[in-house]
C-alpha positions in Angstrom: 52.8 63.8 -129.0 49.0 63.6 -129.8 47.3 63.1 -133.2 46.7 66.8 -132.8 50.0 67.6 -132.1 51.0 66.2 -135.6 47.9 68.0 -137.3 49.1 71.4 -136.2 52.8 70.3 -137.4 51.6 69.3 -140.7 49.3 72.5 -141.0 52.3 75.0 -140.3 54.8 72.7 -142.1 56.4 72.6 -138.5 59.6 69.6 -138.3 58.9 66.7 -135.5 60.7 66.5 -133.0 63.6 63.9 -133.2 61.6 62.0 -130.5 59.0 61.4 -133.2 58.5 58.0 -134.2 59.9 57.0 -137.3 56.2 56.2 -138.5 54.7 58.9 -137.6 57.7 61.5 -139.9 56.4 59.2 -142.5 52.7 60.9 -142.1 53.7 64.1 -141.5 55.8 63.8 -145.0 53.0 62.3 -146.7 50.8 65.1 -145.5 53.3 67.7 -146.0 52.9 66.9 -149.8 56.3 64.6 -149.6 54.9 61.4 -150.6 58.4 59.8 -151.8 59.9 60.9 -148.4 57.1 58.9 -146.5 57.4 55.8 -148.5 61.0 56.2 -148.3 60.6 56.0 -144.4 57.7 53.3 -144.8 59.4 51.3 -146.9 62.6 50.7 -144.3 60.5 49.8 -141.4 60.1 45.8 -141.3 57.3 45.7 -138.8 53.1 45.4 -139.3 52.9 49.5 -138.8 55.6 50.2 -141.4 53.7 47.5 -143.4 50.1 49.6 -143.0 51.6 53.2 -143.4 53.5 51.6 -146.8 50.0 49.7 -148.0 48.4 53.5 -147.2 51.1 55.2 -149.6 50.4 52.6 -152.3 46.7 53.2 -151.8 47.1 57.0 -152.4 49.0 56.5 -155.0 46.5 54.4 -156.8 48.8 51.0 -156.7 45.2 49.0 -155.4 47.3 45.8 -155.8 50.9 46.7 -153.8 48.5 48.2 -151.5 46.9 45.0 -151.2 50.3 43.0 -150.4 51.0 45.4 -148.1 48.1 45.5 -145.7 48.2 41.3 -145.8 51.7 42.1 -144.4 50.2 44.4 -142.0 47.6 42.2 -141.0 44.9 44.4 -141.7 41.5 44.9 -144.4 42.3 46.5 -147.4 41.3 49.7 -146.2 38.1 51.2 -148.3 36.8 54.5 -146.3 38.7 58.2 -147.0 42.5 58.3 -147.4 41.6 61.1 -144.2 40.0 58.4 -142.1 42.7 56.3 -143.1 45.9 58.5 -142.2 43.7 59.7 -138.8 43.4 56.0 -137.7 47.4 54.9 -138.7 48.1 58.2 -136.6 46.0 57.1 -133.8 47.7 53.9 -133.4 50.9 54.7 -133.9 50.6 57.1 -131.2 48.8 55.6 -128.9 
């Protein structure tokens, strides 16, 4: 699966495959408009990727501060460009 592979899933609302990553439901929820079903993913993966897609939920939400505990988890910046950017790079990495 390629970043654009999940763009044209999330544009025709089309489900993942079950080979998927677990992370990378979690965007495609979050973009489908299902933000409780991607933090509800997020939140249950105990790794530095779950820890960045959950710190970019809390971002979009507007929660700057559990953002902020979560990307220390991560290991990464506070991120401070487009939530776009943001999910586009998260997506990138996860399946690279």
């Amino acid at each position: 699966m390629t970043v654009e592979d999940l763009r044209t899933a999330v544009d025709r609302r089309t489900p993942l495959p079950d080979s998927a990553p677990v992370l990378v439901r979690a965007l495609w929820h979050d973009a489908t408009g299902d933000w409780d079903g991607a933090h509800r993913v997020a939140q249950d993966v105990d790794t530095p990727e779950g820890a960045w897609v959950h710190a970019y939920l809390h971002r979009k939400e507007g929660d700057v501060g559990n953002a902020g505990y979560w990307y220390r988890r991560a290991g990464k910046p506070a991120a401070s460009g487009s939530l776009d950017a943001e999910w586009q790079a998260i997506a990138a990495a996860l399946l690279a």
